[in-house]
C-alpha positions as CSV (number, residue, x, y, z in Angstrom):
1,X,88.2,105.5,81.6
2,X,90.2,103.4,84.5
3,X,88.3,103.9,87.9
4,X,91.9,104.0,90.0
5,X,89.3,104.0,93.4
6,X,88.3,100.5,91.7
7,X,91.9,99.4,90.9
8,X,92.7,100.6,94.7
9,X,89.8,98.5,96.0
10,X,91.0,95.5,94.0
11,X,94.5,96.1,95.5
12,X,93.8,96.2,99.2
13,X,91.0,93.0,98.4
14,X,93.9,91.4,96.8
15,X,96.6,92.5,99.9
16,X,93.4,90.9,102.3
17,X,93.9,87.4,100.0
18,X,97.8,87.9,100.1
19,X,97.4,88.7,104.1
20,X,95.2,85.7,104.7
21,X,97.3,83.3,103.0
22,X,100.3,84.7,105.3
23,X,99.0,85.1,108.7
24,X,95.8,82.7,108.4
25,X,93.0,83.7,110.6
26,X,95.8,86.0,112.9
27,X,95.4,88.3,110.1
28,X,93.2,91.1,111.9
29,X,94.8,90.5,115.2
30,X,98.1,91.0,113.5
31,X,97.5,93.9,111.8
32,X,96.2,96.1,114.9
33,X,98.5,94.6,117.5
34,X,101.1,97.5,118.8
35,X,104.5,97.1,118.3
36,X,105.7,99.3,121.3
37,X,103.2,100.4,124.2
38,X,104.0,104.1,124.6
39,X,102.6,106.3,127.8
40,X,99.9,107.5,126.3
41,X,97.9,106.9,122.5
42,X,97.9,110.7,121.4
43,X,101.0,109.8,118.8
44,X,98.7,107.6,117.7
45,X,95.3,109.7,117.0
46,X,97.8,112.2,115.8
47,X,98.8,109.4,113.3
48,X,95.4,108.7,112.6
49,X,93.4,112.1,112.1
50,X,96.7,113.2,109.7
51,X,96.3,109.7,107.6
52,X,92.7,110.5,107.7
53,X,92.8,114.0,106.6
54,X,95.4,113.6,103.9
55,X,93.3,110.2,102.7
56,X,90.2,112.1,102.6
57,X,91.8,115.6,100.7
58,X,93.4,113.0,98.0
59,X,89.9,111.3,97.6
60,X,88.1,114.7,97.4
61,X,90.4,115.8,94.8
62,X,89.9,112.3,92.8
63,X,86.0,112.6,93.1
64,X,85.9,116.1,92.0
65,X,88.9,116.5,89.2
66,X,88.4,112.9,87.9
67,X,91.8,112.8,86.4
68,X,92.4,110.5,83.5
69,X,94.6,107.6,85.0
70,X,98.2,108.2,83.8
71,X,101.4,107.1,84.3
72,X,101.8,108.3,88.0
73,X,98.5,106.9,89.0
74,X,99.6,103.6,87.9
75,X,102.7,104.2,89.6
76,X,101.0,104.8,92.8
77,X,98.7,102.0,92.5
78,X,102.3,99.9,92.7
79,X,103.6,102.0,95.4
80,X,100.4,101.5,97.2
81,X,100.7,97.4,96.9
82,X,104.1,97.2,97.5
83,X,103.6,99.1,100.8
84,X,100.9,97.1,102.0
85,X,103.5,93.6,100.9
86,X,106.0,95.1,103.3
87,X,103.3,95.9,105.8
88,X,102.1,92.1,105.9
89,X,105.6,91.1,105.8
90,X,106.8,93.2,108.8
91,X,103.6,92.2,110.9
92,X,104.4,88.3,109.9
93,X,107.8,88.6,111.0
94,X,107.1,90.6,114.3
95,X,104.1,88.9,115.7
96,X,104.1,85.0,116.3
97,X,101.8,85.4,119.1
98,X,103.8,87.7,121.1
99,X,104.6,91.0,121.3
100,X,107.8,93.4,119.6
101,X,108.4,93.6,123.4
102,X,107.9,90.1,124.8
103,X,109.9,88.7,122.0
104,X,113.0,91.2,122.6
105,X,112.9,90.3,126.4
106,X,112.6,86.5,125.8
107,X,115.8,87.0,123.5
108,X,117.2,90.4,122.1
109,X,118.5,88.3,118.9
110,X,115.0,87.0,117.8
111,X,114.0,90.9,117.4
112,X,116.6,91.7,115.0
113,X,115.8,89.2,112.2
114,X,114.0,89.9,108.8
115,X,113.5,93.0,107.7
116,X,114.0,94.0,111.8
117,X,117.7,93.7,111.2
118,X,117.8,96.5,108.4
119,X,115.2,98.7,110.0
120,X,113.9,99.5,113.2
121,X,110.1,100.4,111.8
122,X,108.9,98.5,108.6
123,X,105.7,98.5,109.0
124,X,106.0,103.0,109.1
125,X,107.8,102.6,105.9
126,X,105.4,100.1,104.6
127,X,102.5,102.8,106.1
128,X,104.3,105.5,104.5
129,X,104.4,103.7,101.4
130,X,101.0,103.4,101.3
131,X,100.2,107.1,102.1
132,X,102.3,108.2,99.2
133,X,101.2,105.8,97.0
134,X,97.7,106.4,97.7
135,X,97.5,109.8,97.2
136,X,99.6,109.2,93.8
137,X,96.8,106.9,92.8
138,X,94.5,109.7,93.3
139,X,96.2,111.9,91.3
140,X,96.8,114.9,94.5
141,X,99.2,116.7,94.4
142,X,97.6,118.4,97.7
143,X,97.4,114.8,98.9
144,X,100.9,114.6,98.3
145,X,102.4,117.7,99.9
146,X,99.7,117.1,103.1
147,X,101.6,113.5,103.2
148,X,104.9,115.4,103.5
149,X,104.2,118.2,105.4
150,X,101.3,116.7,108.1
151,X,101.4,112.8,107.6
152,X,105.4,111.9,107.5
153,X,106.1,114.2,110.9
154,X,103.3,112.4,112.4
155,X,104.5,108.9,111.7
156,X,108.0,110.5,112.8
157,X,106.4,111.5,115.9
158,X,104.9,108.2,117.0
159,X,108.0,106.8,116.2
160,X,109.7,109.0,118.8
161,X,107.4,108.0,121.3
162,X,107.6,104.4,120.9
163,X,111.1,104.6,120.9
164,X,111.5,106.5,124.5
165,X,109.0,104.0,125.9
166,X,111.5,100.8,124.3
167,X,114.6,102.8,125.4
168,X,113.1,103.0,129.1
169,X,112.2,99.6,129.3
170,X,115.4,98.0,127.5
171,X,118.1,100.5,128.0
172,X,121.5,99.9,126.7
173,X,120.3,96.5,124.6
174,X,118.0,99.1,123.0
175,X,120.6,102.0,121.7
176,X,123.0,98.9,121.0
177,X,120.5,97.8,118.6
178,X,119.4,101.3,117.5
179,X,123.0,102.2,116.6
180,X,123.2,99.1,114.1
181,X,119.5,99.5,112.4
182,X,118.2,102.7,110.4
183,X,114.6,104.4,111.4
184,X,112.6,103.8,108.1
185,X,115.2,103.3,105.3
186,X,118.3,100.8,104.8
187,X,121.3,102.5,105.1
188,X,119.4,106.0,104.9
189,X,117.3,107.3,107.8
């Protein structure tokens, strides 16, 4: 019987490898850095204690059901890796030692590159990704719908907040670039 918390820690030491090979030693400072300073961190812990919640419901279903890894768990574990790809991509393309906001008033155009120029939040999707793909991996289905009903709104949520405090610092260079650039998805939301 496949172990899928094994496979899972085997991913994310794998994504750590991947991570280090990218960003070097910038790695951990790369991957907590903020892309957006917003008034005040509650979107944040919101972010946090519904990640945490869903996480620990998926695991608690894993742990206690101990499902036979089939073909959706595998799919998750793939989910789950490609999310965290797209999560070291997006921090390697937005942090080169300065911040989402330093770089965009240093030059507007050097913000809207990579995956920046498709999507306004890649490292959400990449987070969301990972959520989804996680709780797949576990085999939840409660971890699933507490991803869609708790998690997703929450990440929605800190994205509003980050976006009011980008919009009140960079105005009209802001919705110009918000009108050409999708949320989470390419050519979706």
């Amino acid at each position: 019987m496949v172990n899928t918390l094994k496979v899972l820690a085997a991913v994310v030491a794998l994504l750590i490898i991947i991570g280090l090979g990218m960003l070097g030693k910038k790695l951990i400072r790369a991957l907590i850095f903020k892309t957006a300073k917003t008034h005040s961190n509650e979107s944040a812990v919101l972010e946090f204690i519904t990640g945490a919640v869903t996480a620990g419901i998926a695991i608690a279903y894993y742990t206690s059901k101990q499902p036979v890894a089939d073909a959706f768990m595998w799919t998750g574990i793939v989910i789950f890796f490609l999310g965290g790809i797209l999560q070291l991509i997006a921090r390697k393309q937005l942090y080169e030692e300065k911040t989402f906001e330093e770089r965009l008033s240093a030059s507007f155009a050097a913000a809207q590159t990579g995956l920046y120029s498709k999507i306004r939040h890649p490292n959400k999707s990449a987070l969301l990704l990972m959520m989804l793909g996680f709780c797949l991996a576990m085999g939840s289905i409660w971890g699933l719908a507490l991803t869609i009903i708790l998690f997703f709104p929450s990440v929605l949520y800190r994205i509003s907040q980050e976006e009011r405090a980008l919009l009140d610092k960079f105005g009209d260079r802001w919705m110009s670039y918000k009108d050409d650039t999708k949320k989470l998805i390419p050519g979706i939301l």
